[in-house]
N, C-alpha and C positions, 0 to 999 in steps of 0.2 A: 745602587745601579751596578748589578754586575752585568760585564760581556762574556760569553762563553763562545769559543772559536773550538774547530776542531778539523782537522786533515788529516784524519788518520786510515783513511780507505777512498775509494773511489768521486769521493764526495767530497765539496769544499763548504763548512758552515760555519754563520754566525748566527748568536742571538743575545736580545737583550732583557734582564729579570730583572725587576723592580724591589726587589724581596718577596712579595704576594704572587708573582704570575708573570710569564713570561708577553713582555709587551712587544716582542716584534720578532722575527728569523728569518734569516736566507738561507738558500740551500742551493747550491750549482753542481752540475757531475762533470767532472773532466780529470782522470785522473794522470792528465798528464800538466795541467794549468794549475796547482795550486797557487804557484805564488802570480801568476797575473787574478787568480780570480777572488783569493781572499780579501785582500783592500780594498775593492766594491763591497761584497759580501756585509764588510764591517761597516764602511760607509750607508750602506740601503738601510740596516736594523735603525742604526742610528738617524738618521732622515725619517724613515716610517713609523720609530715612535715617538722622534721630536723633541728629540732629545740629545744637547752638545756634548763632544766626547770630554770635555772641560768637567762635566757631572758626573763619569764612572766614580765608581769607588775602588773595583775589583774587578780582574781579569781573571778568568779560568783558561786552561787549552788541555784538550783531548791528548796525554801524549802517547797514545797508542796502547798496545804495539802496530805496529802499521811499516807503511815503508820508509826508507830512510829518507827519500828529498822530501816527502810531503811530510814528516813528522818536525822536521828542521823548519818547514816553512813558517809551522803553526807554533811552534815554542820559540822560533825568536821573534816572531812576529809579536807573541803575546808579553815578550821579555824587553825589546825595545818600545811599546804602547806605554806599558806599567814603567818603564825610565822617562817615558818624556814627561810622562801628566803626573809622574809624582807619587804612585802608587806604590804599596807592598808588590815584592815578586808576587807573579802570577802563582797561581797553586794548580796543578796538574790532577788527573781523572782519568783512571785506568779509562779507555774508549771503549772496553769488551762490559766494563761496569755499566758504562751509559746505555751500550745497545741493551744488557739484562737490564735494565732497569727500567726500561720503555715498555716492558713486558707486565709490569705490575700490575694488576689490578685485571687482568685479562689471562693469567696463568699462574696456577698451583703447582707444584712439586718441580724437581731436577730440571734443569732447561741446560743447552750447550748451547754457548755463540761461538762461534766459527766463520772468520772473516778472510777474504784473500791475503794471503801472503805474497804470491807470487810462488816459481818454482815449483808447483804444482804442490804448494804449501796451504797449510790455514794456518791461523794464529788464534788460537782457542782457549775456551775457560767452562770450567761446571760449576753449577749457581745451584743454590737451592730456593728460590721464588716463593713467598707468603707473606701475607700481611702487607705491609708498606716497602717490605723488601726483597731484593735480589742478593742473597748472601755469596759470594764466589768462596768455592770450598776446593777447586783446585786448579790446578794454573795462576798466570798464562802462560802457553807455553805456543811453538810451532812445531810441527811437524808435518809429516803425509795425512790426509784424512786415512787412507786405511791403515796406517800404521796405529791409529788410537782404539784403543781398548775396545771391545765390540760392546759393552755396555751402555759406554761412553757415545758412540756412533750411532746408537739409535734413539739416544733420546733425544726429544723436541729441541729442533735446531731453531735458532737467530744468528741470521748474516749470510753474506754470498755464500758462504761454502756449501752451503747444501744443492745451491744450485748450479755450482763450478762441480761438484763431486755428489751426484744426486745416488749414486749406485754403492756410493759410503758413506752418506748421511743422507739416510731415507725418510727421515721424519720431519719435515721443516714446518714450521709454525706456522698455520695459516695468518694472511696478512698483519705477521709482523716484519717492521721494517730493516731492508735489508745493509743499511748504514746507519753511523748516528746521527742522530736526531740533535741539534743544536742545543735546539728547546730543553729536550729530555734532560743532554750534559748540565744545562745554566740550570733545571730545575733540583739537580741530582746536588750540584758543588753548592747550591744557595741554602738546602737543607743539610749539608755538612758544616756547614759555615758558621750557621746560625745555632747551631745544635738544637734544630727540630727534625731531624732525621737521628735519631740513636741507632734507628734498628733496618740503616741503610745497607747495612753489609759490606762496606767499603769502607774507605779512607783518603783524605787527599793527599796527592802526592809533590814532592819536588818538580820544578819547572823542567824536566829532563826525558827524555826521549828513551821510551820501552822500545830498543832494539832488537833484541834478543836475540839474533846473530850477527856475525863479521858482515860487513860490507860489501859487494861484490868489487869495488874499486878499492885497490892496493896499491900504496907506493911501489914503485918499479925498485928493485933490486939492483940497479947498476948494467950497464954494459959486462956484458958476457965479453972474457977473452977470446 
Protein backbone atom coordinates (compact mmCIF):
# COMPACT_ATOMS: atom_id res chain seq x y z
CA UNK A 1 0.00 0.00 0.00
CA UNK A 2 1.80 2.83 -1.08
CA UNK A 3 0.63 6.78 -0.61
CA UNK A 4 1.88 9.15 -3.10
CA UNK A 5 1.28 12.97 -2.01
CA UNK A 6 2.68 15.75 -3.97
CA UNK A 7 2.70 19.86 -3.60
CA UNK A 8 4.68 20.89 -5.97
CA UNK A 9 2.57 23.35 -8.20
CA UNK A 10 -0.67 24.75 -7.88
CA UNK A 11 -2.32 21.69 -6.80
CA UNK A 12 -2.51 19.80 -3.49
CA UNK A 13 -2.60 15.71 -4.16
CA UNK A 14 -3.02 12.34 -2.68
CA UNK A 15 -3.26 8.82 -3.91
CA UNK A 16 -3.49 5.40 -2.87
CA UNK A 17 -1.54 2.09 -4.96
CA UNK A 18 -2.06 -1.23 -4.08
CA UNK A 19 0.99 -2.42 -6.11
CA UNK A 20 -1.56 -3.26 -9.31
CA UNK A 21 -3.60 0.04 -9.73
CA UNK A 22 -4.15 2.88 -8.19
CA UNK A 23 -7.28 2.47 -5.74
CA UNK A 24 -8.21 5.89 -4.77
CA UNK A 25 -6.91 10.08 -5.48
CA UNK A 26 -7.66 13.41 -4.40
CA UNK A 27 -6.75 16.37 -5.94
CA UNK A 28 -7.65 20.12 -4.60
CA UNK A 29 -6.11 23.64 -6.32
CA UNK A 30 -5.29 26.24 -4.09
CA UNK A 31 -1.99 27.36 -4.33
CA UNK A 32 -1.82 29.15 -1.50
CA UNK A 33 -3.61 26.25 1.25
CA UNK A 34 -1.24 23.57 0.88
CA UNK A 35 -0.93 22.65 4.29
CA UNK A 36 -4.71 23.12 5.45
CA UNK A 37 -5.58 21.17 2.40
CA UNK A 38 -3.14 18.03 2.32
CA UNK A 39 -4.36 16.33 5.57
CA UNK A 40 -7.91 15.89 4.11
CA UNK A 41 -6.48 15.05 0.72
CA UNK A 42 -4.63 12.19 2.61
CA UNK A 43 -7.61 11.32 4.85
CA UNK A 44 -10.38 11.07 1.61
CA UNK A 45 -7.82 8.41 -0.51
CA UNK A 46 -7.79 6.62 2.62
CA UNK A 47 -11.67 6.49 3.59
CA UNK A 48 -12.47 6.04 -0.38
CA UNK A 49 -10.53 2.98 -0.77
CA UNK A 50 -11.16 1.61 2.89
CA UNK A 51 -8.32 1.35 3.83
CA UNK A 52 -6.59 2.21 7.64
CA UNK A 53 -3.26 4.33 7.43
CA UNK A 54 -2.10 1.39 10.07
CA UNK A 55 -1.80 -0.78 6.40
CA UNK A 56 0.68 1.80 4.32
CA UNK A 57 3.78 0.10 3.66
CA UNK A 58 5.39 3.17 1.82
CA UNK A 59 5.18 6.88 1.30
CA UNK A 60 6.19 8.68 -1.89
CA UNK A 61 6.22 12.81 -2.08
CA UNK A 62 6.63 14.82 -5.29
CA UNK A 63 9.54 16.91 -4.26
CA UNK A 64 9.55 19.22 -7.01
CA UNK A 65 11.10 21.54 -7.97
CA UNK A 66 8.21 23.61 -7.13
CA UNK A 67 7.93 26.49 -4.54
CA UNK A 68 9.44 26.59 -1.34
CA UNK A 69 6.26 26.64 1.24
CA UNK A 70 4.50 24.03 -0.68
CA UNK A 71 7.42 21.77 -1.30
CA UNK A 72 8.21 21.71 2.73
CA UNK A 73 4.50 21.09 3.22
CA UNK A 74 4.63 17.85 1.29
CA UNK A 75 8.15 16.32 2.25
CA UNK A 76 7.63 16.85 5.91
CA UNK A 77 4.34 15.85 5.81
CA UNK A 78 5.38 12.59 4.07
CA UNK A 79 8.64 12.33 6.63
CA UNK A 80 6.58 12.80 9.85
CA UNK A 81 3.62 10.05 8.34
CA UNK A 82 6.64 7.47 7.54
CA UNK A 83 7.98 8.33 11.54
CA UNK A 84 4.76 7.74 13.32
CA UNK A 85 3.48 4.35 11.59
CA UNK A 86 6.95 3.04 11.37
CA UNK A 87 7.82 3.10 7.90
CA UNK A 88 11.22 3.48 5.74
CA UNK A 89 11.89 7.29 4.85
CA UNK A 90 9.74 8.36 2.22
CA UNK A 91 11.49 8.05 -1.24
CA UNK A 92 11.12 11.37 -3.35
CA UNK A 93 10.05 11.71 -7.43
CA UNK A 94 11.33 14.46 -9.66
CA UNK A 95 7.40 16.08 -10.01
CA UNK A 96 8.59 17.31 -13.86
CA UNK A 97 9.15 13.12 -14.10
CA UNK A 98 5.57 12.51 -13.06
CA UNK A 99 3.90 15.28 -15.22
CA UNK A 100 6.29 13.51 -18.40
CA UNK A 101 5.19 10.51 -17.51
CA UNK A 102 1.49 10.99 -17.60
CA UNK A 103 2.13 11.52 -21.19
CA UNK A 104 3.10 7.95 -22.00
CA UNK A 105 1.34 6.00 -23.94
CA UNK A 106 -0.43 9.23 -25.75
CA UNK A 107 3.16 10.75 -27.03
CA UNK A 108 6.19 9.79 -29.14
CA UNK A 109 9.36 11.78 -29.33
CA UNK A 110 10.98 15.11 -27.34
CA UNK A 111 8.25 16.67 -24.96
CA UNK A 112 9.22 19.79 -22.48
CA UNK A 113 7.45 20.22 -19.11
CA UNK A 114 7.40 23.54 -17.87
CA UNK A 115 5.72 24.33 -14.83
CA UNK A 116 5.29 27.75 -12.72
CA UNK A 117 8.04 28.98 -10.98
CA UNK A 118 6.89 32.06 -10.08
CA UNK A 119 8.97 35.43 -11.09
CA UNK A 120 7.92 35.12 -14.47
CA UNK A 121 9.94 31.83 -14.09
CA UNK A 122 9.25 27.87 -15.33
CA UNK A 123 10.96 25.19 -13.90
CA UNK A 124 11.60 22.91 -16.68
CA UNK A 125 12.98 19.56 -18.08
CA UNK A 126 13.29 17.69 -21.81
CA UNK A 127 12.36 14.04 -21.96
CA UNK A 128 12.42 11.84 -24.66
CA UNK A 129 8.85 9.99 -24.50
CA UNK A 130 8.63 6.06 -26.00
CA UNK A 131 7.64 2.84 -25.11
CA UNK A 132 6.76 2.72 -21.25
CA UNK A 133 8.89 5.67 -20.81
CA UNK A 134 9.54 9.30 -20.33
CA UNK A 135 13.51 9.45 -20.25
CA UNK A 136 14.51 13.34 -18.94
CA UNK A 137 17.76 13.96 -20.97
CA UNK A 138 18.09 17.53 -19.64
CA UNK A 139 17.33 19.46 -16.64
CA UNK A 140 15.68 20.44 -14.32
CA UNK A 141 16.42 23.58 -14.39
CA UNK A 142 14.41 27.31 -14.01
CA UNK A 143 14.78 29.95 -15.84
CA UNK A 144 12.63 32.69 -18.24
CA UNK A 145 10.59 30.74 -20.75
CA UNK A 146 12.29 32.96 -23.40
CA UNK A 147 15.54 32.73 -22.19
CA UNK A 148 15.52 28.67 -23.30
CA UNK A 149 16.98 27.53 -26.22
CA UNK A 150 14.41 28.13 -29.30
CA UNK A 151 14.57 24.33 -29.97
CA UNK A 152 13.89 23.74 -26.66
CA UNK A 153 10.60 26.29 -26.67
CA UNK A 154 8.83 24.80 -29.41
CA UNK A 155 8.61 21.50 -28.56
CA UNK A 156 5.38 20.00 -27.21
CA UNK A 157 4.91 21.38 -23.96
CA UNK A 158 3.43 19.76 -20.38
CA UNK A 159 2.42 22.13 -17.55
CA UNK A 160 1.30 25.78 -16.88
CA UNK A 161 4.00 27.29 -18.65
CA UNK A 162 2.78 27.20 -21.90
CA UNK A 163 -0.18 28.85 -20.79
CA UNK A 164 1.43 31.58 -18.45
CA UNK A 165 4.07 32.31 -21.55
CA UNK A 166 1.91 30.96 -24.72
CA UNK A 167 4.11 33.45 -27.01
CA UNK A 168 7.35 31.42 -25.80
CA UNK A 169 5.99 27.94 -25.62
CA UNK A 170 3.74 27.76 -28.54
CA UNK A 171 3.19 24.22 -28.70
CA UNK A 172 1.27 22.84 -25.74
CA UNK A 173 0.06 19.35 -25.76
CA UNK A 174 -3.40 19.05 -26.33
CA UNK A 175 -5.31 17.79 -23.12
CA UNK A 176 -2.47 16.90 -21.32
CA UNK A 177 -2.60 17.75 -17.64
CA UNK A 178 -1.49 20.76 -16.46
CA UNK A 179 -0.22 19.64 -12.74
CA UNK A 180 0.62 16.26 -11.29
CA UNK A 181 -1.40 13.74 -11.31
CA UNK A 182 -1.22 11.85 -7.76
CA UNK A 183 -2.27 8.85 -9.50
CA UNK A 184 0.34 9.11 -12.26
CA UNK A 185 3.38 9.94 -9.21
CA UNK A 186 2.10 6.50 -6.90
CA UNK A 187 2.01 4.77 -10.46
CA UNK A 188 5.39 6.17 -11.54
CA UNK A 189 7.26 5.42 -7.62
CA UNK A 190 5.29 1.88 -7.42
CA UNK A 191 7.11 0.62 -10.78
CA UNK A 192 10.41 2.06 -9.41
CA UNK A 193 9.93 0.31 -6.46
CA UNK A 194 9.26 -2.86 -7.60
CA UNK A 195 11.51 -2.92 -10.53
CA UNK A 196 8.93 -3.33 -13.09
CA UNK A 197 9.61 -0.17 -14.52
CA UNK A 198 13.46 -0.58 -15.88
CA UNK A 199 12.86 1.62 -18.73
CA UNK A 200 11.09 4.53 -16.50
CA UNK A 201 13.63 7.05 -17.27
CA UNK A 202 13.97 8.16 -13.84
CA UNK A 203 15.09 7.44 -10.37
CA UNK A 204 13.94 7.78 -6.98
CA UNK A 205 15.07 10.28 -4.99
CA UNK A 206 16.05 11.46 -1.27
CA UNK A 207 13.14 12.76 0.85
CA UNK A 208 14.51 16.43 -0.03
CA UNK A 209 13.23 19.47 -1.68
CA UNK A 210 14.42 20.48 -5.56
CA UNK A 211 14.81 24.04 -4.82
CA UNK A 212 16.95 25.13 -7.30
CA UNK A 213 17.23 28.73 -6.02
CA UNK A 214 17.84 30.94 -2.84
CA UNK A 215 14.78 31.73 -1.12
CA UNK A 216 13.28 35.11 -1.38
CA UNK A 217 13.26 35.36 2.60
CA UNK A 218 16.72 36.04 4.10
CA UNK A 219 18.02 36.38 7.65
CA UNK A 220 18.17 40.07 8.25
CA UNK A 221 21.81 41.35 8.47
CA UNK A 222 21.56 43.25 11.70
CA UNK A 223 20.80 46.88 12.50
CA UNK A 224 22.42 49.27 10.13
CA UNK A 225 24.62 51.91 12.16
Amino acid sequence: MLLAIDTSTTTVGAALHDGSTVLARAVSEDARRHGELLAPAVRRVLQDAGVDRTRLTRIVVGVGPGPFTGLRVGVVTGLVMAHALGLPAPDGVCSLDALAHGVVGRHEGPLLVATDARRKEVYWAVYEVGGRAARRIQGPGVSRAADLPEEVRHLPTVGRGSSLYPDDLPSPLVHAAGDVDPGVLATLAQGLLSGEHPDAGTALLPPEPLYLRRPDAVAGGGRRP
